[in-house]
C-alpha positions in Angstrom: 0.0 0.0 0.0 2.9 2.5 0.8 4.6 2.3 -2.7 1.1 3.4 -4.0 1.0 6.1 -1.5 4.6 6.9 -2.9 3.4 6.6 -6.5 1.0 9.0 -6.3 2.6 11.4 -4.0 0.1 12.4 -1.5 2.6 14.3 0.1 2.7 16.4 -2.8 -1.3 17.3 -2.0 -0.3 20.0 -0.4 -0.1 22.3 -3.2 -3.7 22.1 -3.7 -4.3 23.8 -0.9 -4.1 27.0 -3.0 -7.6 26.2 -4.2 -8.6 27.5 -0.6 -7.2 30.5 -1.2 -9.9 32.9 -2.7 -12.5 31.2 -0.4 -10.0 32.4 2.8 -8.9 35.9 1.4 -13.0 36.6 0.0 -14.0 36.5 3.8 -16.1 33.0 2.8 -14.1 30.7 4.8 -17.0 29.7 6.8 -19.3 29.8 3.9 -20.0 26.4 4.0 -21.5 25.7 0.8 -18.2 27.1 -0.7 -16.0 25.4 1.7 -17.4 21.9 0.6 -17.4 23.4 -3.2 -13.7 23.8 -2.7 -13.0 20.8 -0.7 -14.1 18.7 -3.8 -11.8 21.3 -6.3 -8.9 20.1 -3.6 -9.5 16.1 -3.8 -10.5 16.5 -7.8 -7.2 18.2 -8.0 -5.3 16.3 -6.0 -6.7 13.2 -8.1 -5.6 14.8 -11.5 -2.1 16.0 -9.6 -1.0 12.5 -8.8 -2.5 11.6 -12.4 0.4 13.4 -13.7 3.0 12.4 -11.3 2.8 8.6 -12.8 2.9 9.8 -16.0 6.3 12.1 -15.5 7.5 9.2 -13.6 6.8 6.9 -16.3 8.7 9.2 -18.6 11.6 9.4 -16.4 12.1 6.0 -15.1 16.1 5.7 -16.6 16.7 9.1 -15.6 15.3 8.8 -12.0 17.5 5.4 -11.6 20.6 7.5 -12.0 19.3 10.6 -9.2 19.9 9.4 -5.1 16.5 10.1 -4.5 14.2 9.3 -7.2 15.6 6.2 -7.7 14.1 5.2 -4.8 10.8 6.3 -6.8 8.1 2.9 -6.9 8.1 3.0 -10.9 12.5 3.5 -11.3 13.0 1.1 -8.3 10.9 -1.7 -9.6 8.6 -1.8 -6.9 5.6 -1.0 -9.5 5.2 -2.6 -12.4 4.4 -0.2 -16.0 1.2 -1.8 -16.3 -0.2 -1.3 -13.4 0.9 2.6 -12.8 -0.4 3.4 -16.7 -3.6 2.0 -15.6 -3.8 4.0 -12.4 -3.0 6.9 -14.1 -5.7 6.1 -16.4 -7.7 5.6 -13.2 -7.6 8.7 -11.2 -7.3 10.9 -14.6 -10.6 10.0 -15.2 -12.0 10.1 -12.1 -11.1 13.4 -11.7 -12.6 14.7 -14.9 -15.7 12.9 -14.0 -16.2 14.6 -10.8 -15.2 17.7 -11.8 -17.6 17.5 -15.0 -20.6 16.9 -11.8 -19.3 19.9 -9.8 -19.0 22.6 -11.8 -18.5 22.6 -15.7 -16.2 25.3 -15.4 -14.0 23.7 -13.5 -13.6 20.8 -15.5 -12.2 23.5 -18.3 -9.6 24.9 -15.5 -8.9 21.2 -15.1 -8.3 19.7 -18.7 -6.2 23.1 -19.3 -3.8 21.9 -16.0 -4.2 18.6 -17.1 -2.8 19.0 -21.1 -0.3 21.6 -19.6 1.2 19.2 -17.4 1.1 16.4 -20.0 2.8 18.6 -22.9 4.9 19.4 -20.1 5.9 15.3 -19.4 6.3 14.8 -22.5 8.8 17.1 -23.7 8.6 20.9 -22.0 9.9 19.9 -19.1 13.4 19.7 -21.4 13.3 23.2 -22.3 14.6 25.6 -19.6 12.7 28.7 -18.2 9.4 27.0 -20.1 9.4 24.1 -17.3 9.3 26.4 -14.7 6.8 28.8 -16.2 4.6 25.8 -16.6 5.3 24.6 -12.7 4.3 28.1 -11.6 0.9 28.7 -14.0 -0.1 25.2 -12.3 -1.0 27.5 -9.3 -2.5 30.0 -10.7 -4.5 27.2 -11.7 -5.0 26.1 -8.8 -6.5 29.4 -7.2 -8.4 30.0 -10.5 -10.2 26.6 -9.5 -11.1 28.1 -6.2 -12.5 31.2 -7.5 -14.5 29.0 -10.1 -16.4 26.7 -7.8 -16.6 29.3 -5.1 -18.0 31.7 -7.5 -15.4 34.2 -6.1 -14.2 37.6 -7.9 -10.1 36.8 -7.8 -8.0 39.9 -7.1 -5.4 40.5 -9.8 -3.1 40.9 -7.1 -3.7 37.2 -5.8 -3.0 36.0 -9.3 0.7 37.6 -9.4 1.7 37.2 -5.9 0.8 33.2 -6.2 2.6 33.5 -9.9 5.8 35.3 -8.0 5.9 32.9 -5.0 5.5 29.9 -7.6 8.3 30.8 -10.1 10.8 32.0 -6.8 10.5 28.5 -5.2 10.6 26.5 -8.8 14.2 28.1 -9.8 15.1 27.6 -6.4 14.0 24.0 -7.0 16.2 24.4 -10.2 19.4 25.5 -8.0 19.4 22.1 -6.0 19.4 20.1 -9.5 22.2 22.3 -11.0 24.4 21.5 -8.2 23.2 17.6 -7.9 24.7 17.7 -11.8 27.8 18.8 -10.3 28.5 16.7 -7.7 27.4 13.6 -9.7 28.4 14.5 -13.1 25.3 12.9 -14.2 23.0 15.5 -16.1 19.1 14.5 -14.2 17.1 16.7 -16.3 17.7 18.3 -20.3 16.4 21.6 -19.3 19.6 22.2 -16.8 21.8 23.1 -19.5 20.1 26.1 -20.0 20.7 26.8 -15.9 23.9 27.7 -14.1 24.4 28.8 -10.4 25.0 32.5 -11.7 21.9 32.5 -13.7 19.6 30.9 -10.5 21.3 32.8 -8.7 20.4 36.4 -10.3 17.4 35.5 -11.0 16.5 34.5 -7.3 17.3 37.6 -6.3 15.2 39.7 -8.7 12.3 37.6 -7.6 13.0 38.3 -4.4 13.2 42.0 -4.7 9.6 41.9 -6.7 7.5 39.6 -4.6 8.4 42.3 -1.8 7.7 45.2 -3.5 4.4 43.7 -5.1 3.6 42.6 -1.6 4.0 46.3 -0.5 2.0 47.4 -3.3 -0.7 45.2 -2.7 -1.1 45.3 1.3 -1.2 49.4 1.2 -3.2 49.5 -1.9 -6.4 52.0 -1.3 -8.4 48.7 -2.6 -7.2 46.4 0.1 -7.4 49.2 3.2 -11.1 49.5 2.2 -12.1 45.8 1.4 -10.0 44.9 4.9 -10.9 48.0 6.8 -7.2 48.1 8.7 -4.7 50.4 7.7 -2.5 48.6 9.7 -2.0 45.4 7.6 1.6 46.3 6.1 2.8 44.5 9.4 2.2 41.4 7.2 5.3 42.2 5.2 7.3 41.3 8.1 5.9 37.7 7.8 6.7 37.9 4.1 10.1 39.2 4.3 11.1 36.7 7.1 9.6 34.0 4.8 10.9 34.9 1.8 14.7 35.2 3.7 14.2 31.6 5.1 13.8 29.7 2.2 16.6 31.6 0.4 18.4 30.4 3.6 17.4 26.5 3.4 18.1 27.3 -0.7 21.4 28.9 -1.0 23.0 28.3 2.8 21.8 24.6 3.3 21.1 23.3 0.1 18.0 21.7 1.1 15.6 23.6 -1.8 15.2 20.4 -3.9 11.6 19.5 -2.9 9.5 22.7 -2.2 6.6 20.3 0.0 9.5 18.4 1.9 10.6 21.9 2.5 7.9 23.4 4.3 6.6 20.2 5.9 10.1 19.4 8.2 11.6 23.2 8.8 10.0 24.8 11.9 10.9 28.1 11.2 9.2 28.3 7.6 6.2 26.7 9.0 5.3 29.2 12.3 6.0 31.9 9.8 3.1 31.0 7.6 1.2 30.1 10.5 1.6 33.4 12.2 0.9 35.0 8.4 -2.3 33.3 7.7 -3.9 34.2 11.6 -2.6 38.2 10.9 -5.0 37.8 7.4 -7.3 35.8 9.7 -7.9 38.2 12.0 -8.3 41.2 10.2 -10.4 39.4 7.8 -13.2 37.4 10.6 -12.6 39.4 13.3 -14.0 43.1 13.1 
């Protein structure tokens, strides 16, 4: 049952959560005809998401046998056979479209659009530098466009850039960890790599950086937000943000640890109270008036 688990990475559900984020942000968190709404967009989601995993593993099976830590993967170790991960995949790909299709129509279109994204990406995409990680980071935007679908929720341009910006930071530094697992190995584990080097990530990191804070600013003392939130004093956010944003440039440059974004988050402490302590600042000014 665990290599299953493995196979489809359930770990990796916690992306999804992103769907939750127009519902939290709108003020309808306790809506709960929209929570359940996006509580099925999560699981549908999470469905098609591990769809796709099998499918990139299936792609990648020689090249995961030569990396430490995917080879350890169910399909590249042997532990699950071809046949029987293609025809989970075929499994929980239609499921999900199924579902979706009896939820909301709409979001079966935000769906098939993640879902042939993601498989143009398997196929071939994923070899061509900057367009892999263009394609990781629109997956979220996905994602939150799902949750404003089924919530029937008016999504804030702002939401869609900040999610974009925090996306695209954490996929190149995603992209730093497998430049300098080429070097150490010598053994190139991806074809889009050759079009990455330390300097590049590095630059481009850092411009990231500088933007997502400055957006951030722009958005939390915008004369929009101040009215919808009715606090002027929200810009104490940023210091959430900012010590955030410096902690995973500390895991990614100082420790080296940026090579799964999920795995990430999930075992540092730091990271975690820091979103925590984000999330009840938004709560509170958003519930409590």
């Amino acid at each position: 049952m665990l290599k299953y688990i493995h196979l489809i990475r359930v770990h990796q559900w916690l992306k999804n959560f992103f769907v939750f984020a127009p519902l939290f942000f709108s003020g309808s968190l306790f809506d709960v005809d929209k929570f359940i709404s996006c509580t099925f967009a999560f699981l549908i989601f999470s469905l098609n998401a591990s769809s796709l995993y099998i499918i990139n593993d299936y792609m990648d099976i020689e090249k995961d046998r030569l990396h430490p830590a995917k080879s350890k993967r169910p399909l590249a170790a042997g532990t699950v056979t071809k046949v029987t991960a293609m025809s989970l995949f075929c499994f929980l790909a239609i499921t999900s479209f199924v579902l979706s299709y009896f939820i909301n129509k709409n979001l079966t279109i935000v769906l098939g659009i993640y879902f042939l994204m993601n498989l143009f990406y398997s196929f071939g995409l994923k070899k061509i530098s900057l367009i892999d990680i263009f394609i990781i980071s629109i997956g979220f935007v996905l994602r939150v466009t799902a949750g404003g679908v089924v919530g029937e929720i008016e999504i804030s341009y702002w939401l869609y850039i900040m999610t974009f910006l925090i996306a695209l930071f954490i996929a190149f530094a995603k992209r730093r960890d497998d430049v300098l697992l080429e070097k150490e190995t010598g053994e190139q584990m991806r074809k889009s790599i050759s079009g990455y080097n330390l300097e590049f990530i590095s630059s481009a990191i850092s411009i990231l950086c500088g933007i997502l804070v400055v957006s951030y600013l722009l958005y939390i003392t915008s004369p929009e937000i101040i009215s919808r939130f009715q606090n002027k004093h929200a810009y104490i956010s940023t210091v959430f943000v900012i010590m955030g944003i410096l902690r995973y440039l500390q895991i990614t440059l100082v420790e080296g640890k940026s090579g799964s974004p999920t795995k990430v988050l999930i075992g540092d402490l730091f990271l975690q109270t820091t979103v925590i302590l984000w999330m009840l600042f938004f709560a509170v000014i958003i519930y409590i008036k």
